[in-house]
N, C-alpha and C positions, 0 to 999 in steps of 0.2 A: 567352471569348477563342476566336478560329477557330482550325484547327491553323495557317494561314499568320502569323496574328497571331504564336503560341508559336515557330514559325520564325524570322522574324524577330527574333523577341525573343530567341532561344538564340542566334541569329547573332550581336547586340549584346550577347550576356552580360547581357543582363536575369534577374537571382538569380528575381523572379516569374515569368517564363514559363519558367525551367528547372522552377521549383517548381511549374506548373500541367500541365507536358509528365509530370515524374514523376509527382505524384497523377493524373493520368491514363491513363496508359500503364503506372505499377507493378504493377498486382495484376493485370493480363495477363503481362505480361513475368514477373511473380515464378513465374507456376505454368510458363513456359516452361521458366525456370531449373532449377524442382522436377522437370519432367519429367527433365533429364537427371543429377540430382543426388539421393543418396540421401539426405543428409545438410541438414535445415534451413539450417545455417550455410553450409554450402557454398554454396548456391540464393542465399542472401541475400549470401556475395561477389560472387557474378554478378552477381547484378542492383546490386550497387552498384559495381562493375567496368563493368559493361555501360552504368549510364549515365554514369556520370563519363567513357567513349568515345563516350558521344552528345553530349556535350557539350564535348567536347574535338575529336571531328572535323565539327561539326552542319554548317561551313562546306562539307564534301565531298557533303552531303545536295543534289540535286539535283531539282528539284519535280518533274518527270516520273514518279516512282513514288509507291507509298503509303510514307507517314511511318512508319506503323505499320510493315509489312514492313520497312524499312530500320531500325528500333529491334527486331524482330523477329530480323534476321540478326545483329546485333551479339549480340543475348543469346545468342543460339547458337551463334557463335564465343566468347565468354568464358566458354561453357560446357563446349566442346572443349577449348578451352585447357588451367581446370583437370583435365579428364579427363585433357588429355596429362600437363601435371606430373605427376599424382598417379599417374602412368603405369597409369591405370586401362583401359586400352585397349590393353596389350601381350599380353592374352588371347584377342584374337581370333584366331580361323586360320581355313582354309580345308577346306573338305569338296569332297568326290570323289563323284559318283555318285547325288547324291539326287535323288529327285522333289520339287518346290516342291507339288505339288496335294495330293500327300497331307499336309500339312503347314496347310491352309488353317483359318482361324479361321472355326465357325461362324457363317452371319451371324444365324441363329436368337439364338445369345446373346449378339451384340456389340449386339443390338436391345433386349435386355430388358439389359443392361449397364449403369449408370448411370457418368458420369463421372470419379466417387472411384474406383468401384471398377476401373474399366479400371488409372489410375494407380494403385491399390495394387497389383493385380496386376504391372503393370511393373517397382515401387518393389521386389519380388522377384526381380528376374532378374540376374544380372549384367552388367556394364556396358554392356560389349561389346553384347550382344542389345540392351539397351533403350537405348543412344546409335542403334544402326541400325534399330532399329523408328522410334525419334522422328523420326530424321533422314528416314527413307524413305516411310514412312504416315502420320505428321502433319506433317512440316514440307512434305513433296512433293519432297524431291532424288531423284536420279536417282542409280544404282548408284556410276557414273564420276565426277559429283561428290563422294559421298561417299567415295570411293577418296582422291580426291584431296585430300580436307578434311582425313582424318586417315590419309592417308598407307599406305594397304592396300590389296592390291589390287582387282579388280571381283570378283573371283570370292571373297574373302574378306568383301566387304562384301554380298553377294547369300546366303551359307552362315550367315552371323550372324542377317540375317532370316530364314531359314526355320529355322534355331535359335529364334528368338524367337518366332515363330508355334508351333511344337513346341510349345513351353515355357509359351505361352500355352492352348494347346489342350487341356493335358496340366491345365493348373492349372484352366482352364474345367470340365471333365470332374470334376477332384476336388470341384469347388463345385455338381457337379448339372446341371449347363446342358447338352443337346440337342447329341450326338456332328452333328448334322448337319439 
């Protein structure tokens, strides 16, 4: 089935093309979840949150972007979401007066770094850091969006990531990996 096939078909409420869109797009979407979720069950509300809203607003999907990114941004708003309830994100704040350079994550060990292990590493920090690492360095928003996503300012959501780089360099360092 093409993805315009499975569009089409979610548009008509075809139960098989919802079911070939999620066996398709889950185990992507699922480790999206996980990045921002420390908890298994959590990860797996999201993603079962995330698509019962792909499939509730699949009519507002518009064929001009990637399918994927647009079931991509949904996981990551339902992922926010439960952050906000579980009011896991009222720990952020804001810093005064640092240097972002000194703070920079070796690229020496982000190269020998394997993909489990970046996300274990993450999977230890607290929220805050690693909701604004995901949102910043892997999902690609910009400071002002992320301000605005979950409601903090730019200069709180810019001190979270070089907390998280800290935090990550600091944890890099304890595992052996190349100050530089």
């Amino acid at each position: 089935m093409t993805e315009q096939e499975m569009i089409d078909g979610c548009k008509a409420n075809d139960r098989r093309a919802q079911r070939t869109v999620f066996d398709r797009f889950s185990p992507l979407m699922g480790a999206v979840a996980r990045r921002y979720c420390r908890r298994d069950a959590d990860a797996d509300d999201v993603l079962v949150a995330g698509f019962f809203r792909v499939f509730d607003k699949i009519d507002t999907f518009s064929d001009t972007g990637s399918f994927e990114g647009w079931i991509r941004r949904i996981i990551v708003n339902e992922a926010l979401m439960l952050l906000r309830k579980k009011h896991a994100l009222r720990q952020a704040s804001e810093l005064t007066e640092v240097d972002p350079a000194s703070y920079a994550i070796p690229a020496a060990a982000t190269e020998r770094l394997a993909e489990q292990d970046i996300l274990d590493l993450l999977d230890g920090m607290p929220t805050g850091y690693r909701t604004i690492f995901n949102l910043y360095v892997i999902e690609g928003y910009k400071h002002r969006e992320i301000a605005e996503m979950l409601d903090i300012s730019i200069n709180t959501s810019k001190s979270q990531l070089i907390l998280a780089k800290k935090r990550l360099r600091e944890l890099l360092e304890k595992l052996g990996y190349p100050a530089r």
